[in-house]
N, CA, C and O of each residue as an XYZ file, in Angstrom:
372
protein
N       0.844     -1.173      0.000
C       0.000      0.000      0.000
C       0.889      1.235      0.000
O       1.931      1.283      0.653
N       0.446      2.218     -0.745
C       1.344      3.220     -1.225
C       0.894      4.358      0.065
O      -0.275      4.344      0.453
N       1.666      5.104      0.543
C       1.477      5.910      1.942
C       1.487      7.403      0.839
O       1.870      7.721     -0.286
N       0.726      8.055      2.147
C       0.250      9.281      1.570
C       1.439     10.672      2.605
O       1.540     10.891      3.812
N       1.997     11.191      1.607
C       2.837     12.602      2.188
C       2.447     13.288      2.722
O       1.468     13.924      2.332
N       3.158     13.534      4.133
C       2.443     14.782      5.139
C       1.482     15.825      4.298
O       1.246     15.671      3.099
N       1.091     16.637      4.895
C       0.679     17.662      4.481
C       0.472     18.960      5.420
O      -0.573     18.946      6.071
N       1.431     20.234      5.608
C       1.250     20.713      6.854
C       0.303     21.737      6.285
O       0.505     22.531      5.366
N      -1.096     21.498      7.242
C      -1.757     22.284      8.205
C      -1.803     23.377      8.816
O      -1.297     23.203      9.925
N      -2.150     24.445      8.679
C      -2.136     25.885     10.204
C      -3.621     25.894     10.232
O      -4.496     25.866      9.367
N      -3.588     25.961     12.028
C      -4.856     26.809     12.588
C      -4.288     28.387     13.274
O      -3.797     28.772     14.335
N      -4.659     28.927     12.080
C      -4.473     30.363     12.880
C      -5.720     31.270     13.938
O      -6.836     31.511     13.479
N      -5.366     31.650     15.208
C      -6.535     32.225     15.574
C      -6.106     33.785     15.924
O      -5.031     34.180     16.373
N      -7.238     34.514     15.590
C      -6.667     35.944     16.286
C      -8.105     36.400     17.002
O      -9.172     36.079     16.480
N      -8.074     36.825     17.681
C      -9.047     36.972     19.042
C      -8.835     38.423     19.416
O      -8.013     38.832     20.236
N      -9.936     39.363     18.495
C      -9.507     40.882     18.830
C     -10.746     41.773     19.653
O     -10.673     42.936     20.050
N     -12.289     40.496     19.803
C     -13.050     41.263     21.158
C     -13.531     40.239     21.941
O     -14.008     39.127     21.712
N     -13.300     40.857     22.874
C     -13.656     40.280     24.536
C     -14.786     40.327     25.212
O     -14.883     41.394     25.819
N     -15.790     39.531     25.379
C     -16.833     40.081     25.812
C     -17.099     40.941     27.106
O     -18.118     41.571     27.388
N     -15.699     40.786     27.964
C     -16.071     41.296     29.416
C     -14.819     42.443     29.323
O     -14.510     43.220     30.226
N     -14.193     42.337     28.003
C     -13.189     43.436     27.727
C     -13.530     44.416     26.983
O     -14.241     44.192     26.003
N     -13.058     45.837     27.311
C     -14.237     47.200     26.714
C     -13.040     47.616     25.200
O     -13.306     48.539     24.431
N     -11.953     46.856     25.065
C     -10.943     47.105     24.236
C     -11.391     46.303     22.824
O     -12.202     45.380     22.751
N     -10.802     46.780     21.972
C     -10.520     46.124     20.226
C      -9.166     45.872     20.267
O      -8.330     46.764     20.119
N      -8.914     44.798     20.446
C      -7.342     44.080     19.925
C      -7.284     43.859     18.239
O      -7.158     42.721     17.788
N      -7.370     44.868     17.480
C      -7.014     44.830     15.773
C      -5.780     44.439     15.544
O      -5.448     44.129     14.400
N      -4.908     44.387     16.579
C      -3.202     43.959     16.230
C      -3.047     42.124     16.055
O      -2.229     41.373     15.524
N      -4.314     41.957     16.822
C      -4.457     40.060     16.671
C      -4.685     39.607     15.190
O      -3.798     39.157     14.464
N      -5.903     39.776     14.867
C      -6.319     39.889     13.582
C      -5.385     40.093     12.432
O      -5.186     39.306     11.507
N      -4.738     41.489     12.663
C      -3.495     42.019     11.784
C      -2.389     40.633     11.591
O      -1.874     40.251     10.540
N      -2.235     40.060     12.954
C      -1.056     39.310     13.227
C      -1.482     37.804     12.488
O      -0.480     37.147     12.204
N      -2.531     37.273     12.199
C      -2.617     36.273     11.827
C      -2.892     36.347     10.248
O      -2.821     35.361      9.515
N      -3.226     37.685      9.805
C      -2.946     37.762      8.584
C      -1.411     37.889      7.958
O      -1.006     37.504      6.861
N      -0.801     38.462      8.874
C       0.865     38.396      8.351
C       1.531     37.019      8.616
O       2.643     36.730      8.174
N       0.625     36.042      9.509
C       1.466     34.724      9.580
C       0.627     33.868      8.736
O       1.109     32.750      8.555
N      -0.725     34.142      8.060
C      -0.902     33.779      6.923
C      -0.593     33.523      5.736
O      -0.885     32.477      5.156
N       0.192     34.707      5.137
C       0.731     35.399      4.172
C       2.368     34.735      4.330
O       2.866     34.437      3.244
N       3.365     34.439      5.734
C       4.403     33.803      5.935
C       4.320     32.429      5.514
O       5.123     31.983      4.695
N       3.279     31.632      6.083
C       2.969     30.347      5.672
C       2.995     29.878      4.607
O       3.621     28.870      4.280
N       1.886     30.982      3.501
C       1.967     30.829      1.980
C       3.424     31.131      1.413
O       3.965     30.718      0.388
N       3.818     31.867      2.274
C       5.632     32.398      1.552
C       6.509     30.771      1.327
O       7.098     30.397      0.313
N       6.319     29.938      2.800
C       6.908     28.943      3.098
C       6.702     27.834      2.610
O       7.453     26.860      2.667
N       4.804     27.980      1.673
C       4.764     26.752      0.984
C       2.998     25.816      1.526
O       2.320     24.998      0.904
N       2.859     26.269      2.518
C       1.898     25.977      3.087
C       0.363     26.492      1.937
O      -0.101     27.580      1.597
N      -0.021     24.963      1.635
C      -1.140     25.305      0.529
C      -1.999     26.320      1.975
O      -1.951     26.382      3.204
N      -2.981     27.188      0.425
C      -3.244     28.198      1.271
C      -4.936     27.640      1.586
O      -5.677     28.289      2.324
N      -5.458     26.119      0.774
C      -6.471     25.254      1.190
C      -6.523     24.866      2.388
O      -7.633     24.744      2.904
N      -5.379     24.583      3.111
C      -4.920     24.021      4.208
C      -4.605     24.754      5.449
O      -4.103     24.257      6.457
N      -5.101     26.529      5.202
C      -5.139     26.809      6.513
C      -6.145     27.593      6.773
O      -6.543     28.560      6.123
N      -6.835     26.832      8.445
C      -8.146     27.540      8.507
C      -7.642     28.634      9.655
O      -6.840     28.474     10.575
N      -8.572     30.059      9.173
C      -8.225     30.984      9.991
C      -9.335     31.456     11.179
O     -10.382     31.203     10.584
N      -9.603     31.808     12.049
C     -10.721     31.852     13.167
C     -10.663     33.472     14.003
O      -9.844     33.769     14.872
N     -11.488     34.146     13.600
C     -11.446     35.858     13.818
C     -12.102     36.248     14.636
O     -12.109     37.462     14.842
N     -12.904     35.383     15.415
C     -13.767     35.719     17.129
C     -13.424     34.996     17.641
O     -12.685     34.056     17.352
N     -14.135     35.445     18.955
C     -14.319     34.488     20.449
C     -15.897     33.870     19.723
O     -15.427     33.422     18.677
N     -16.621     33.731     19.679
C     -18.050     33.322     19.197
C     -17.681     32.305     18.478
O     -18.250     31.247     18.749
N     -16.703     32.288     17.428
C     -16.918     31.339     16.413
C     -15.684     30.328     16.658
O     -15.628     29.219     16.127
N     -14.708     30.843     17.524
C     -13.734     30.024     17.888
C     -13.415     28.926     19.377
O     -13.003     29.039     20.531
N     -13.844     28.016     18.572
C     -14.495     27.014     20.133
C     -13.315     25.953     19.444
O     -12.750     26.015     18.352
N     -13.196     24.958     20.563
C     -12.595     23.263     20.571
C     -12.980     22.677     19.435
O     -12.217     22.335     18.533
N     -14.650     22.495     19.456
C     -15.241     21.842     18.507
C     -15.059     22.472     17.171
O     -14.589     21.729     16.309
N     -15.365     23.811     16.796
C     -14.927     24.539     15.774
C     -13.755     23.952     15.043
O     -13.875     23.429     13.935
N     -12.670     24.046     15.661
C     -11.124     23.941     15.561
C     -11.105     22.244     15.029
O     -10.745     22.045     13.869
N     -11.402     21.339     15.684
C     -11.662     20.367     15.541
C     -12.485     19.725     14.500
O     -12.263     18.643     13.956
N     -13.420     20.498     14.303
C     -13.633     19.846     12.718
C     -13.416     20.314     11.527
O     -13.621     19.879     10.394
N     -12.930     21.350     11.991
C     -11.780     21.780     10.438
C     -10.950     20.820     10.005
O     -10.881     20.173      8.960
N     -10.070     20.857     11.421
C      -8.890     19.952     10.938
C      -9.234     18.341     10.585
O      -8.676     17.744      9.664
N     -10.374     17.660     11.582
C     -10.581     16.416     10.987
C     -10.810     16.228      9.355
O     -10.257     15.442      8.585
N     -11.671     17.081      9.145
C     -12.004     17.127      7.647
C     -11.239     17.522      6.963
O     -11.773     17.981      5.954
N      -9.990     17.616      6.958
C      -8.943     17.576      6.309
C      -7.653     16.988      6.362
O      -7.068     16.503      5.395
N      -7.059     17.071      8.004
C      -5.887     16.518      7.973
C      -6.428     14.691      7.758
O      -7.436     13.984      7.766
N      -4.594     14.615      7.536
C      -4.837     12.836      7.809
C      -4.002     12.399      9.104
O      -3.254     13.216      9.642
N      -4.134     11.176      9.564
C      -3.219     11.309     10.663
C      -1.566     10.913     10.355
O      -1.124     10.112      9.532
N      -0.807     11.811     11.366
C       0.473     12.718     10.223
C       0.929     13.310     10.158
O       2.117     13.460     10.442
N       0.112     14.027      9.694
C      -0.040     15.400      8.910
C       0.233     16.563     10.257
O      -0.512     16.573     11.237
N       1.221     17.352     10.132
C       2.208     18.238     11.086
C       0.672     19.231     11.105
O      -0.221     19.149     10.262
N       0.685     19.803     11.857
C      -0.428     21.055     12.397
C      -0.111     22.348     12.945
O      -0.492     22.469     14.109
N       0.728     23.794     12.240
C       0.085     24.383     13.192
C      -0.043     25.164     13.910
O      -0.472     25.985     13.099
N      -0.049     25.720     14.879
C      -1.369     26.391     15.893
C      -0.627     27.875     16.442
O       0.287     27.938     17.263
N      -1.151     28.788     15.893
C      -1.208     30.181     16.092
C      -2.176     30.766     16.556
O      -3.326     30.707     16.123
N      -1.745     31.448     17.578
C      -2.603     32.424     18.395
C      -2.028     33.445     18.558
O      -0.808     33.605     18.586
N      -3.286     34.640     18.745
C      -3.080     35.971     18.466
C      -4.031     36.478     19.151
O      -5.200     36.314     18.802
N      -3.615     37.355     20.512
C      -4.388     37.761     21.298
C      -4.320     38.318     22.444
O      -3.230     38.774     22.790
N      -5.225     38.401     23.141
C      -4.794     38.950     24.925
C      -5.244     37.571     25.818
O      -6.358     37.094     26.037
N      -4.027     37.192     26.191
C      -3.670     36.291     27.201
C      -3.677     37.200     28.792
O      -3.145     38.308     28.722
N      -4.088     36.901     29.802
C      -3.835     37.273     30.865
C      -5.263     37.658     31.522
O      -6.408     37.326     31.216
N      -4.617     38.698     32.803
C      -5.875     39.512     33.479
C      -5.403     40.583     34.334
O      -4.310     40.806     34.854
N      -6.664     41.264     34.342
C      -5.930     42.497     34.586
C      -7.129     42.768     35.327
O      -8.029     41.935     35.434
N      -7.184     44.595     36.148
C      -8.055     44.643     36.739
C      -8.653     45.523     36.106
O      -7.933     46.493     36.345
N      -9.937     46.103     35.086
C     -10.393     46.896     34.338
C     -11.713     47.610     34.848
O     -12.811     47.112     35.093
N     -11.159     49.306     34.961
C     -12.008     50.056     35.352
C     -12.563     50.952     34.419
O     -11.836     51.896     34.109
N     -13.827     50.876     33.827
C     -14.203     51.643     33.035
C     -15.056     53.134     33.827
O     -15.612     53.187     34.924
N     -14.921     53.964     33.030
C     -15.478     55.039     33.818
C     -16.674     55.912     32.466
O     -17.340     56.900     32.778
């Protein structure tokens, strides 16, 4: 049986509103379009990478059946994030 060649994969996410955050992170968004655009530089079919631009639409399950429905098992993956990590104490006035 003839084996099938990797194929690498990106999940890019950029995460630029917060629901309990009063800020627009546009630099996330920005950032996963320039590691989009790197990927394709590097070779990465541009079929093969799914990109994810909210909190709403970017869940486990989301993420997860992108990649099932495409990768094979293998197949290198991957995984960019772009965002606000942390916590802070936020006082709006």
């Amino acid at each position: 049986m003839a084996s099938v060649a990797p194929r690498i994969h990106a999940i890019l996410v950029g995460i630029d509103r917060y629901e309990k955050l009063p800020y627009n992170f546009q630099r996330a968004l920005d950032g996963t379009k320039d590691m989009r655009g790197i990927l394709i530089m590097f070779g990465v079919e541009e079929e093969n990478i799914e990109t994810f631009g909210n909190a709403e639409s970017t869940t486990q399950q989301a993420i997860m059946d992108k990649v099932k429905d495409k990768a094979n098992r293998g197949d290198p993956i991957i995984f960019y994030y772009s965002g606000y990590i942390g916590s802070m104490d936020v006082q709006v006035k």
